[in-house]
N, C-alpha and C positions, 0 to 999 in steps of 0.2 A: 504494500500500500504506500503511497507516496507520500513524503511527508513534507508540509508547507514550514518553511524556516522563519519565522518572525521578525519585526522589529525587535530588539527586545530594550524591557525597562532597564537601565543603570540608573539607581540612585532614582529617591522618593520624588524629584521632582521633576523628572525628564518626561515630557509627553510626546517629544516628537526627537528624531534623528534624521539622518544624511548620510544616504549609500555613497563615500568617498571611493571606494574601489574595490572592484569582485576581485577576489584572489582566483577564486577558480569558476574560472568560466564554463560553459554550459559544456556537457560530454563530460567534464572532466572528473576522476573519480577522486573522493575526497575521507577520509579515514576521521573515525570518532575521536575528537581533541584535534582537528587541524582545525588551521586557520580558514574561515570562506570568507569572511568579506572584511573589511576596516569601514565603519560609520563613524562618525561625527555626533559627537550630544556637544551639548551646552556647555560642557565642560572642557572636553580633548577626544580627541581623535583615538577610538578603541579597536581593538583585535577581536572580532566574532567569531568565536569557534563552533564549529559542525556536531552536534549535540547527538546524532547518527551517522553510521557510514551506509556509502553508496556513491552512485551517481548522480552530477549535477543536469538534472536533465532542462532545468532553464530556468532564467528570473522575470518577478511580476516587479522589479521594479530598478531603474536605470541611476548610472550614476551622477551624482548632483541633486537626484531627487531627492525632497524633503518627504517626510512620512508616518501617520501616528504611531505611536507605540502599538505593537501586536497587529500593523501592516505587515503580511504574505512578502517576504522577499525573494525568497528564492525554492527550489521545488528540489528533494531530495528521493530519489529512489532507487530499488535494483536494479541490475545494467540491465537485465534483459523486460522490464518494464514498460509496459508502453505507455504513454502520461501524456493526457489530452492539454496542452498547454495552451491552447487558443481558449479553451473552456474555462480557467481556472485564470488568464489574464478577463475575460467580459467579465467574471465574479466578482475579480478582486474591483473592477474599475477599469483596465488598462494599467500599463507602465507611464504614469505621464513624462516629459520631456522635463527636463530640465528647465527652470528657472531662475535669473540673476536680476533682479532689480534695477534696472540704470539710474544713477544719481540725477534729479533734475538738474538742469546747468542752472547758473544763475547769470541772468540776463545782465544785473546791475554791474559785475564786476567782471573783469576777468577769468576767462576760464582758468582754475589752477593742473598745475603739473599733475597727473592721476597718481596717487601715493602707491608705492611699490608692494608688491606681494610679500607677504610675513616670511614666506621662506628664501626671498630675494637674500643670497648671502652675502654682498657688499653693495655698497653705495655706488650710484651710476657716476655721482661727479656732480651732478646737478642740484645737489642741496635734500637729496631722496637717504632715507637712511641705512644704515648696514645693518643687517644680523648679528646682533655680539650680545655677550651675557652682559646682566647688570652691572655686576663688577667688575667686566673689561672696560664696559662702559667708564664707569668710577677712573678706576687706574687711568685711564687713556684722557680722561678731561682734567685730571690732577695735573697729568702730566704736558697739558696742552698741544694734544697731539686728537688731528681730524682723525675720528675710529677711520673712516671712510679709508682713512691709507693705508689702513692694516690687512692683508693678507688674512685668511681665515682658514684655519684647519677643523675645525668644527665639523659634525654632523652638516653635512650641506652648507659647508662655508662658513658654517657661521664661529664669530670671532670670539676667544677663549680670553683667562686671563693671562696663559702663557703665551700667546700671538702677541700680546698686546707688551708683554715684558721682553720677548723674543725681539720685538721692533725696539725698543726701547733701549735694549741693551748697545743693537747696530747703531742704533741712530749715532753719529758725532757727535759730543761735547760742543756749546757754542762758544766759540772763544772771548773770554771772559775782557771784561772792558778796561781798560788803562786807564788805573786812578787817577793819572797824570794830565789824563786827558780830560776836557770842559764837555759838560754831555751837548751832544746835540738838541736843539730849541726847533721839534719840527711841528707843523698845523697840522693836526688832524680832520683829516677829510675822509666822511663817513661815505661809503658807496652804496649802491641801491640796492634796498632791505628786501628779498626773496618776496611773493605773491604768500598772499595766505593758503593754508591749505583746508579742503573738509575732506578728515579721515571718516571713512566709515568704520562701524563699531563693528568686532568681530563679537563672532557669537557669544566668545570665552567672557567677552567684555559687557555684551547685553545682559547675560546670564548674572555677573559679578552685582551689575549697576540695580539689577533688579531686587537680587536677594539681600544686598545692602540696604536698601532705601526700603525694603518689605521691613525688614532686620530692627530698623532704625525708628520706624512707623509704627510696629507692632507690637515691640519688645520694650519695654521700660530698663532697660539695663542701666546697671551701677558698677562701679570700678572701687578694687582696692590693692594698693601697691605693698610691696613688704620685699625689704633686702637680704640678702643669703650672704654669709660667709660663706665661699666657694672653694677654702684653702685645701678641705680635707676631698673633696671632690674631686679635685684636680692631681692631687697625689694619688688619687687612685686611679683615675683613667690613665696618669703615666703608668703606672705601675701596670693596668692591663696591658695597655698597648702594646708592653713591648712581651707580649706574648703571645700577640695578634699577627699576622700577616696587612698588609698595608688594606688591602682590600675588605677587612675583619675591624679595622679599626674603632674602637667608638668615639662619638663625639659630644663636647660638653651639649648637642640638641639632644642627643640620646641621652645622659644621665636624666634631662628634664624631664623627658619624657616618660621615661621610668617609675621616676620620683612622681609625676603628676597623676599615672594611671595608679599606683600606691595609696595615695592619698582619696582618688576617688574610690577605693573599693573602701574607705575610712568613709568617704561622704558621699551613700549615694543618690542624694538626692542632687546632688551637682551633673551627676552622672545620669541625667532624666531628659525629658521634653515634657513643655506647655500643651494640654490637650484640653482649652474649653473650662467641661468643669473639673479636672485630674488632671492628674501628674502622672507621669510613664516614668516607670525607673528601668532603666535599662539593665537586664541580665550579666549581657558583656559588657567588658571596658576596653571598646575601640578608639585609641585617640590617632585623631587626624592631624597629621603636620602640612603647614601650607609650604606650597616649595612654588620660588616661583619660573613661570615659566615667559615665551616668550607671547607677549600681548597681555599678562594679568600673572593668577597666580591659579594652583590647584593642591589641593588637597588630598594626601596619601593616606589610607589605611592602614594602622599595625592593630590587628586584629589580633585580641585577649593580651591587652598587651599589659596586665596586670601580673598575666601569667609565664612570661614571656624572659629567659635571661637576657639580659643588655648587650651581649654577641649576637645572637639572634634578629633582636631590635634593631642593632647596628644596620646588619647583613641584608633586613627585609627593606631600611627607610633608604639606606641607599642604592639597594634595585630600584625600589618603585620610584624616586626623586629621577634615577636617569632615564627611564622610560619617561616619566612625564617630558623632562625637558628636551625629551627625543622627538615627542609627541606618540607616542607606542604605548600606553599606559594599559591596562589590561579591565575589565569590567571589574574584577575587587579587588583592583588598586586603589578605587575611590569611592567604594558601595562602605556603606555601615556605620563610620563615625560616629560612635555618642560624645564624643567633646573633642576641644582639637585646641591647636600651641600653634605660637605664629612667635618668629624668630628672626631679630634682628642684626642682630651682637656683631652678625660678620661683617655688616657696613658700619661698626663704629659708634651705633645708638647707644644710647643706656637706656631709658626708659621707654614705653610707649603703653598706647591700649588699643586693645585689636575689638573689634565690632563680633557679638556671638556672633554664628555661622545658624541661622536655623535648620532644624528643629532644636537645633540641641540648648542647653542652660545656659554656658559657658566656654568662656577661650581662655587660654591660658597666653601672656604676652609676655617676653623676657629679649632684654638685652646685651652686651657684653658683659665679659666678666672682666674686671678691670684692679690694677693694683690703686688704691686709696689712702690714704691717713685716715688711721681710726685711731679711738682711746682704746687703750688696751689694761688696766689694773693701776689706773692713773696717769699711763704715758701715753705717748703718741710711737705710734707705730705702721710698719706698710700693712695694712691689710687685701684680700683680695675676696671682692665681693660683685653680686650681679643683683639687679635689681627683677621682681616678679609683677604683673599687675595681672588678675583676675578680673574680667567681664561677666557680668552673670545678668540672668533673666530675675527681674524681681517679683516674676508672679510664681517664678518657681520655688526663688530663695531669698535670703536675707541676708544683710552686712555682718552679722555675729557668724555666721553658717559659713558664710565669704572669707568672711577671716581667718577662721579654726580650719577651714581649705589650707590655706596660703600656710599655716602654720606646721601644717604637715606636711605639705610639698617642701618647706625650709626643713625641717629637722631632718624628712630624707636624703637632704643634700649636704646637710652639715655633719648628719651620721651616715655615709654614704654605707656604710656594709648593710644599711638596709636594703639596699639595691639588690643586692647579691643573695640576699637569704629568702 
């Protein structure tokens, strides 16, 4: 009997996707756990896997098409089967064509430059931008250097922060000015300022702008900060590392993470969603880490990760971090979250507060961990310490509840062998 392959649901608020590209084309035969097609949600670009083996005997729907959740995609069955395909495209509707929206022009102004395709991996020259990570970004504007000139070895060019130190390193030295000499007095004459541009929003980015402002609209949230002595933390993750292989490593995101999913199996009502008139406490402790990617950001699954040793943790947040920023990310890469950690520290922040993510209570927000003067038994001393800020839903919980949070996720960090046991 033939079997219809679905759109399928990722994640509680996806209703619709986008057939990006059939792996395996019609005839072809396709093995239970292979990949058939790559669609498009709201979030990143996912690998659909063949949930039956057989043959692909044809699809009801083409690529580019948009499409509800539990739309017929594609028709699976045994080779020697005969599958009425004209009958099962009139049912479904048809495969319709693809459609792209054209931006109306605007009559008043000049038409601008069409802004370049996200996966475009360097700059044309004309003021259109390059593909590079944030923090090639960062480094490469410190350093006053156009990304655009940078060479890219990246996934499809695009530009790393070893590109961007690689260039930096060649570049000359500029020979440095002769004190002796009176600086030159020249006019500066400014040149003509680029055409404005209108970027259209990608989905990743409709998606974000939606669930923020729902977020922000719905949710009464309230914030509170609390600082960690990080010293004893840090001696331990040296201490593992060097019994890690590079690619095993853990990182001060991972101790938090650890520490946060601990803390929530202490509070779990933190570890809930807002339902109306109830409260949902969620069984598992999925905490989601935002990694960000190119055009916004996306959120990874370490699923029971209460249950989970901090190798483990390690080893899953940066698989699923490089498949996002590959754009490869897998359907429970980013299904399940009951609370999630949003991370600064590697651009240099100290504090911030991150916005809940719904459904869930809360985010957890933390910046670097940084050497300080503290008092220490009267004196002044270096201390080294990271700042925490908790977001939470106030219909879920309250500032005392919020606290006694923060207070455990600290103690886990400052007695780090809680981690381990």
């Amino acid at each position: 009997m033939p079997e219809l392959i679905p759109m399928p649901k990722l994640g509680f608020d996806m209703t619709e996707g986008t057939l990006v590209r059939k792996v395996k084309k019609e005839g072809d035969a396709v093995n239970k756990g292979e990949v058939l097609a790559e669609i498009e949600t709201d979030k990143a670009t996912v690998e659909v896997e063949a949930y039956i083996g057989g043959v692909v005997k044809g699809w009801l729907v083409e690529e580019g098409q948009h499409v509800p959740i539990g739309t017929p995609m594609a028709v699976i069955a045994a080779a020697d089967e005969k599958v009425d395909m004209d009958a099962l495209r009139a049912k479904s509707g048809g495969a319709a064509k693809p459609t792209t929206p054209a931006p109306k022009p605007d009559t008043a102004t000049p038409s601008p430059t069409p802004p370049p395709s996200v996966s475009s991996p360097i700059g044309d020259g004309q003021g259109t931008p390059a593909a590079a990570s944030p923090l090639a970004r960062k480094i490469a504007g410190d350093a006053g250097v156009d990304i655009r000139q940078i060479p890219g070895t990246g996934p499809g060019g695009r530009i790393t922060k070893k590109d961007v130190e690689a260039f930096l390193s060649a570049k000359p030295a500029a020979a440095a000015p002769s004190r002796t000499a009176a600086p030159a007095v020249t006019t500066f004459v400014a040149g003509p300022a680029p055409e404005d541009q209108t970027i259209p929003l990608t989905r990743l980015r409709q998606i974000i702008a939606k669930r923020m402002t729902e977020s922000k609209q719905t949710a009464p949230q309230f914030y509170v900060t609390a600082e960690v002595d990080m010293a004893a933390a840090m001696e331990l993750r040296q201490q593992i590392n060097t019994l890690l292989p590079d690619e095993r490593k853990v990182s001060v995101n991972d101790l938090v993470v650890k520490a946060t999913a601990l803390a929530l199996r202490a509070f779990p009502n933190l570890n809930a969603s807002f339902a109306g008139d109830k409260v949902i406490r969620k069984g598992h402790v999925n905490v989601g880490i935002a990694v960000t990617v190119e055009g916004g950001l996306l959120t990874v699954v370490v699923k029971d990760t209460d249950q989970k040793p901090l190798a483990q943790i390690a080893a899953e947040a940066k698989a699923m971090a490089g498949r996002a920023r590959e754009g490869k990310v897998q359907g429970a890469d980013i299904e399940g979250s009951t609370f999630s950690t949003s991370n600064l520290g590697m651009y240099g922040v100290d504090n911030f507060i991150a916005i809940v993510n719904p459904p869930e209570a809360g985010i957890l927000a933390f910046g670097a961990v940084r050497e300080t003067p503290v008092v220490k038994d009267g004196a002044l001393v270096v201390g080294v310490r990271m700042k925490v800020t908790v977001s939470a839903d106030h219909r879920v919980t309250d500032g005392a509840e919020a606290a006694q949070f923060l207070q455990a996720v600290k103690k886990n960090l400052e007695e780090p062998l809680r981690l381990l046991v």
